[in-house]
N, C-alpha and C positions, 0 to 999 in steps of 0.2 A: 460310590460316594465315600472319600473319608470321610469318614463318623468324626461330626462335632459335636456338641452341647448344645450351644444356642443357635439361632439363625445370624445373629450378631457376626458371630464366630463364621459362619458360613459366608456371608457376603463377603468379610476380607480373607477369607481363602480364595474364594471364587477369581476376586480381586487378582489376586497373587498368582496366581495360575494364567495369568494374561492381560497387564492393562487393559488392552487395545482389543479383547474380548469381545462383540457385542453380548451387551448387557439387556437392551431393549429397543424392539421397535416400534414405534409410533406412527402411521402412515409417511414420510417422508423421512424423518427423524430415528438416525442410528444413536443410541447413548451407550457405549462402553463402560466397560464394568471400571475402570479407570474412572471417568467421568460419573459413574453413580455413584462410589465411594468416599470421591472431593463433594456432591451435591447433597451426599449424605453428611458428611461430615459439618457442612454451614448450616444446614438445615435443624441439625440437632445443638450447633450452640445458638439456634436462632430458639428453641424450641426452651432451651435451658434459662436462654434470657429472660422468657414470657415468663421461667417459677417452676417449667416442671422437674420433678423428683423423682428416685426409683422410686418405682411401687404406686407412683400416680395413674391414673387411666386416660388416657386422650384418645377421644373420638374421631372419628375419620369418616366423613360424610364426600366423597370423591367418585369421580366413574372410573374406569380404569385408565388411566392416565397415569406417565411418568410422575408426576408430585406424589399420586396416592404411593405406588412403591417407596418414593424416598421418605415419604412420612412414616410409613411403617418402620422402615431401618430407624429411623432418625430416633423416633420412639424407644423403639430396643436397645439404640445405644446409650440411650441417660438407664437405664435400669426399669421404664416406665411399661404399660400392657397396651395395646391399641383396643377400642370398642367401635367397631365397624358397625354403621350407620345404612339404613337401606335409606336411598336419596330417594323414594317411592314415600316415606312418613310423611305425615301431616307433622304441622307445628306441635300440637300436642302428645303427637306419638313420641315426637324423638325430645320434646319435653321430658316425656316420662321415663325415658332410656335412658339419658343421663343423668339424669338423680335417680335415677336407683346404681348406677354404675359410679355416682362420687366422679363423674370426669373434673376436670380440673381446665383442660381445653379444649377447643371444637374446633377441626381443622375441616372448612365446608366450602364449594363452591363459589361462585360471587352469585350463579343464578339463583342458590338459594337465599341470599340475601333476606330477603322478605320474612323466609320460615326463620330463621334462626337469631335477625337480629331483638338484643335486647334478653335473650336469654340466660347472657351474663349477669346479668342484673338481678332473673328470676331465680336462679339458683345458684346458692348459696358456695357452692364446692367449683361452680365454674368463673374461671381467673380470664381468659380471653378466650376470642375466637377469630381465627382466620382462615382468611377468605383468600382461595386459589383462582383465578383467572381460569374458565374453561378455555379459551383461546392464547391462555399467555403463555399454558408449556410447550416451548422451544418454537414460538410464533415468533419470538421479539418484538412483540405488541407490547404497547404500555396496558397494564392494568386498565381494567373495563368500569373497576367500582373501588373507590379506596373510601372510608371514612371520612363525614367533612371535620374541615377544622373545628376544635375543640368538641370534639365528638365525647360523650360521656364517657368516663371511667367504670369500669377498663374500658377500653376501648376494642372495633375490632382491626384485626392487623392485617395488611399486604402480606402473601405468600413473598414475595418481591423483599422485604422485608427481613425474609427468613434467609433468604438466597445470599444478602448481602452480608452477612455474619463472617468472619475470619472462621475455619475450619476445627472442630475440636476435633483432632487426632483420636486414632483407637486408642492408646495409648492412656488418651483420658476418658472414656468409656466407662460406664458404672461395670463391674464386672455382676456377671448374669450366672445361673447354672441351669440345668435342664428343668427342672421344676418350676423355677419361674413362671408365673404369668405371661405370656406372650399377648393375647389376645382375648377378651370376655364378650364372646360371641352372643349374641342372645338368639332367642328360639323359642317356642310357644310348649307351654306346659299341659299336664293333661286338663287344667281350668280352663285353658286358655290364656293365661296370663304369663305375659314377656318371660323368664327367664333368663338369667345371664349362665352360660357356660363357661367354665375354666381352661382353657387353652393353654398349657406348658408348652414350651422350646421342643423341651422333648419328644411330648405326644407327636408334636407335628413333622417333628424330620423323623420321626419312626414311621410317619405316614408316604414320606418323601422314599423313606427306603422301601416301604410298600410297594409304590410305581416301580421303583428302579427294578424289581428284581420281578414283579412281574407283568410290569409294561414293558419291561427293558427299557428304560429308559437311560442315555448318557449325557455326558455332556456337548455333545454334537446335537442332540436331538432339540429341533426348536420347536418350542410351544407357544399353542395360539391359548389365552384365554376367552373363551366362550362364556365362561359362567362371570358374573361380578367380583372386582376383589373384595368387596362387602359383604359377601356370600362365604360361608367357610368353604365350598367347593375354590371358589376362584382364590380363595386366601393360601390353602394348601396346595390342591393340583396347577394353579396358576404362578403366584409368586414362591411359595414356600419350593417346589418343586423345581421351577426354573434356577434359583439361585442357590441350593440347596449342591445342585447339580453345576453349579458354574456355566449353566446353559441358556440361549436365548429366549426372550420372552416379548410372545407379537400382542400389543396391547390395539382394541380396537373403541375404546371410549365407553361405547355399550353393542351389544352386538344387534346386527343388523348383517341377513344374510347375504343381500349383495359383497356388501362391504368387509366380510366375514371371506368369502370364497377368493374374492380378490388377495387377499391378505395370505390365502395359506396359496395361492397361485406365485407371488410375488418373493415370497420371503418361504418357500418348500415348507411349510408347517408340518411339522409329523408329527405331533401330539395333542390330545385335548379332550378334557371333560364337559359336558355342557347338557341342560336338559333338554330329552327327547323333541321339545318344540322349538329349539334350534335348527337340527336340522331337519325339521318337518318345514320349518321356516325355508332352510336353503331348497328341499323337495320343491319348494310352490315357485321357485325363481324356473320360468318359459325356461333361459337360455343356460341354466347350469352346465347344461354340457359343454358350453362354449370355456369354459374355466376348468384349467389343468390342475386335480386335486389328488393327483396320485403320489403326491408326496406325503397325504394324510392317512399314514399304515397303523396309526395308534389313536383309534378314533373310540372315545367312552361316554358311556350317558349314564345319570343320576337322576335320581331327584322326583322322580315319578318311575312307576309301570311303565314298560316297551313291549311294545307286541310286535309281535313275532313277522307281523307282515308289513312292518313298519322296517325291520332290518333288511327286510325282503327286499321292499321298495328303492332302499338306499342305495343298496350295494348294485341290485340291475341296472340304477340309473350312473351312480359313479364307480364304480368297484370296490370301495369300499364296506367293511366288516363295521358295522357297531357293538362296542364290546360293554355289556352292563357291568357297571361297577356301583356298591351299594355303601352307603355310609350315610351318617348324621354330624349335626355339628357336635354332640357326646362326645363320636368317635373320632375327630379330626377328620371329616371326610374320608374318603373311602379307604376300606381294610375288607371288604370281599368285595371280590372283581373275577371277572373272567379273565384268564391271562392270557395276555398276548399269541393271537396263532390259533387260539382255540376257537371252538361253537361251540354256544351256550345251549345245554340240552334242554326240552321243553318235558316239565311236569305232563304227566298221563293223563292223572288225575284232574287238574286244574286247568290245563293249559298253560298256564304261566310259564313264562320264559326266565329261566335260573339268571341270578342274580352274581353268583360265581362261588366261590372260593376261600376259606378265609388266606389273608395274607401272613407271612411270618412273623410267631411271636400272638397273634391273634386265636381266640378259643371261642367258639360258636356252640350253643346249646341250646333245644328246643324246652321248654317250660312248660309244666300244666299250667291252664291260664286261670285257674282257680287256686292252684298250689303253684305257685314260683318256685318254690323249693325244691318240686320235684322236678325231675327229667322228664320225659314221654318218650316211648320208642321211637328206634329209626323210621324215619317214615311218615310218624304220625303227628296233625296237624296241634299246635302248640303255640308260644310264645316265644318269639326270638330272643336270646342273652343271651350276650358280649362282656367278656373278659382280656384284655391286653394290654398293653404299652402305652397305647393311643388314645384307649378310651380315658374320659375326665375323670378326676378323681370325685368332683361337686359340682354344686350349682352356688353360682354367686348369692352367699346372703339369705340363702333357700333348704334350710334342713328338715320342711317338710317334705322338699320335690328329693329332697337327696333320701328321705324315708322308704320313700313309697316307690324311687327309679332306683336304688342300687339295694340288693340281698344279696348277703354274704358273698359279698364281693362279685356279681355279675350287675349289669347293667342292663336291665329290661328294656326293650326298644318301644313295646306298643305294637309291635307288625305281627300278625299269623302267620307262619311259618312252616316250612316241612325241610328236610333235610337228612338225603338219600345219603346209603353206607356207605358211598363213596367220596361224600363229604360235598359234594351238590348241593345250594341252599336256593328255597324259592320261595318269594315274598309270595302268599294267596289271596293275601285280606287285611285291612288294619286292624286293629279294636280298637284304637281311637279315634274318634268323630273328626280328625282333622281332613282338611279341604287339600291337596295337590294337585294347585293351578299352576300350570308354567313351571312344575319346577319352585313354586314360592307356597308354603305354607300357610293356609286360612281358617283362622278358627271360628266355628259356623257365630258363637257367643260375641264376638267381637263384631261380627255385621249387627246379630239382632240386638244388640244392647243398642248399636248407632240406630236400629231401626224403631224399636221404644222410643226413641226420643222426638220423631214424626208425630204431634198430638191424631195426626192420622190412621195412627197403625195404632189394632186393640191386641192381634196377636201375633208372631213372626218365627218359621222356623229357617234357617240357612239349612242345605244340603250339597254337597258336588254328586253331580251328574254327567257321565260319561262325554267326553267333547274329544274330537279325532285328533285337535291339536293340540289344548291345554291337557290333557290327558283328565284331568276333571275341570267344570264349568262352574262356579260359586251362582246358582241358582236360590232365589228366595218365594216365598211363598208366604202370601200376608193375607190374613181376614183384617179390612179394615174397619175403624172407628167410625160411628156418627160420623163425627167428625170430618173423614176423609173421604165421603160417600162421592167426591167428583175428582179425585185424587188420581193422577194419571202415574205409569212405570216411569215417566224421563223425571218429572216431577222432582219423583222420590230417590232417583238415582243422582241429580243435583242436590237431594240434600245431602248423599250420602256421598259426595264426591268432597264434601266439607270438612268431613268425620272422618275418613278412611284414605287407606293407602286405594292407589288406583288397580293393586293388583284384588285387593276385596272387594270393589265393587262387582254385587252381583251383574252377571252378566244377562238373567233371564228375571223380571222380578212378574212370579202371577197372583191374580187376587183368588183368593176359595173362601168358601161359606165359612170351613168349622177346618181345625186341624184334631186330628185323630190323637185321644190321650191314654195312656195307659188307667188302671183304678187308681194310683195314685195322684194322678195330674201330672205323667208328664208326658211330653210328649213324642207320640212316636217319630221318628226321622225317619225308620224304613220304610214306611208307608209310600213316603214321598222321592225315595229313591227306587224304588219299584216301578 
């Protein structure tokens, strides 16, 4: 990769390096890096028009779809940061995202219509919102939902809208540098409470060079995204890395393993990041053998624990290797990995399967979890901290979280750790209470606050429990209220489908007498993971 700055700067090299490049595939739908350059360019003076400015934040509520990439360039070219949206929020979740993020515009779906209209109105910092056709990129379908006439001020806008703008040339471009904001990810704190992370240009194509040099990745090599671009996994290893590289990028809307397998059959996929219950997903498809996947030689998982017979399972059934690669959205996504070619050795001790490597320019250090400041020997089990290129330098708006997550310049992750002389890391344990369902983070406080609010429940703990394919299960556990004494589990699962993303809905909810408390009153969680 020549070394750019920005991602800005990367598209129109990529650009430059081949019109007629393909740039992305979308099941039928080739768009050339030609062709994503001019749709970038209308789309950001369409974006300019709506009022945004550098330094603004515009949200992006999309599946993986051609618009979502061109929004994101289109963003970086006024000077402005993207705050990726999981389309899984309730209204109130992504209510509270964007005011705390200051967005100024929300670039969402038309099937979210319902969630989001009117919250121009509600918050004060957002200027409009527009709504992309899930069937209108590169269908030539007219728009599914447009605003009626004289719809309130602001109003929201046709993506259609955006498309039709005269091109603003790079040339007129706010100019960026590597610190810049790219991206203000959000992610769940040790509270439990949202967090925005700070994504630079920088950070993330030093993540890009990460892959490149020990994925080997080139610009020949075509990536499937697995993971969401709303996800910092799909934001980096998905777009950030395809275009970074001047290389193709196979978009699948949301994944779905049939439709997953077909795709790396159809368009030779040789690359790709996605959580262990992807392809645990394609494992459960009868006829995978019938789909030619041998073009998939740079196959990675995140995002959860892999066990070891889970890699086992894969490779007997397709021949392929899954290679762990570890990262957070801190870290721009992954900066240790197992590299390409290699097997990931298995802990003695723990059984865990090593996470890999750090990549170049990255520094890994084990922590006493009672003293951060100190080291602990080789070997011995600790606190994982991270120092490099990649990692954020803050949290949006957060200099408690920034207190308490970053010592003298290392960045505490939360994971228990070991980390053999030979520079071998292997995640053993969390110390923090968070839930890894799917690959998506759950904070047990954010089920049981939605579950206080059932006049039926008097007390509730959330816990993950081991599940063969979410790799944890968000299981609840409630003593109920007078109140609730004929109160059923679908019951409370409907209410809580109201409150909550669908990936926190517990999956198991049981009643018990009393829950177990420490002498202070609180209460135990291991009990109930035991």
């Amino acid at each position: 990769m020549s070394r750019v700055k920005t991602l800005s700067e990367a598209l129109i090299q990529a650009e430059a390096k081949g019109q007629d490049r393909p740039a992305l595939y979308y099941f039928d739908t080739v768009m050339t890096y030609g062709e994503l350059l001019d749709t970038v360019m209308r789309v950001a003076q369409g974006l300019k028009t709506l009022g945004v400015k550098p330094r603004d934040r515009v949200a992006v509520m999309l599946q993986n779809m051609p618009a979502s990439v061109v929004v994101h360039f289109a963003v970086w070219a006024l000077g402005a940061a993207v705050v990726p949206v999981n389309v899984m929020l309730t209204r109130g979740e992504i209510g509270a995202q964007l005011m705390d993020a200051g967005a100024s515009v929300l670039v969402a779906l038309t099937s979210l219509a319902d969630r989001v209209e009117g919250l121009d109105q509600e918050l004060s910092a957002l200027d409009a919102i527009v709504l992309v056709d899930d069937r209108q990129d590169f269908s030539g379908m007219a728009p599914l939902w447009l605003p009626p006439h004289g719809a309130a001020s602001p109003p929201m806008v046709s993506y259609q809208n955006l498309l039709d703008q005269p091109p603003l040339n790079p040339e007129q471009w706010v100019p960026t540098n590597e610190g810049d904001m790219a991206l203000l990810t959000y992610t769940s704190g040790t509270t439990g409470v949202p967090k925005g992370a700070v994504n630079t240009h920088g950070q993330m194509l030093h993540n890009v060079f990460i892959y490149e040099s020990l994925a080997l990745l080139s610009g020949d090599t075509v990536n499937v995204a697995f993971a969401p671009l709303f996800h910092i996994t799909g934001s980096v290893a998905g777009l950030a890395a395809a275009v970074g590289l001047a290389a193709p990028l196979v978009l699948l809307y949301r994944f779905d393993p049939r439709v997953a397998a077909e795709a790396i059959q159809r368009r030779r996929a040789e690359f790709t990041v996605g959580a262990i219950t992807t392809y645990l997903g394609m494992l459960a498809l009868e006829d995978l053998d019938a789909y030619d996947l041998s073009s998939l030689t740079r196959a990675y998982s995140g995002g959860a624990p892999v066990a070891e017979a889970t890699l086992t399972a894969f490779h007997a059934r397709t021949g392929i290797y899954i290679h762990n690669v570890y990262g957070l959205t801190e870290s721009n996504n992954g900066l240790i990995m197992v590299p390409w070619g290699e097997r990931a050795p298995v802990d003695p001790e723990s059984g865990a399967l090593s996470i890999g490597r750090t990549g170049s320019g990255v520094e890994a250090s084990i922590r006493d979890m009672d003293d951060p400041r100190q080291e602990v020997p080789a070997g011995s089990l600790g606190e994982l901290a991270l120092k490099g290129p990649s990692i954020i330098e803050a949290y949006w708006q957060r200099p408690d979280a920034n207190r308490a997550s970053f010592i003298d310049g290392w960045f505490l992750t939360g994971d228990v750790a070991r980390m053999s002389a030979d520079g071998w890391i292997y995640i053993v344990d969390r110390k923090k209470d968070v839930i890894i369902s799917a690959g998506n983070k759950v904070w047990p406080r954010d089920v049981e606050d939605a579950l206080y609010q059932h006049p039926g429940v008097l007390e509730a703990v959330v816990v993950g429990l081991p599940d063969p394919y979410r790799g944890e299960a968000v299981t609840a556990f409630v003593v109920r209220s007078s109140a609730g004494a004929n109160l059923e589990p679908k019951e409370l699962e409907a209410f809580l489908r109201e409150r909550l993303a669908a990936y926190k809905i517990p999956r198991a909810i049981h009643w018990v007498d009393s829950i177990p408390k420490t002498a202070t009153g609180k209460f135990l969680r291991r009990a109930f993971r035991q």
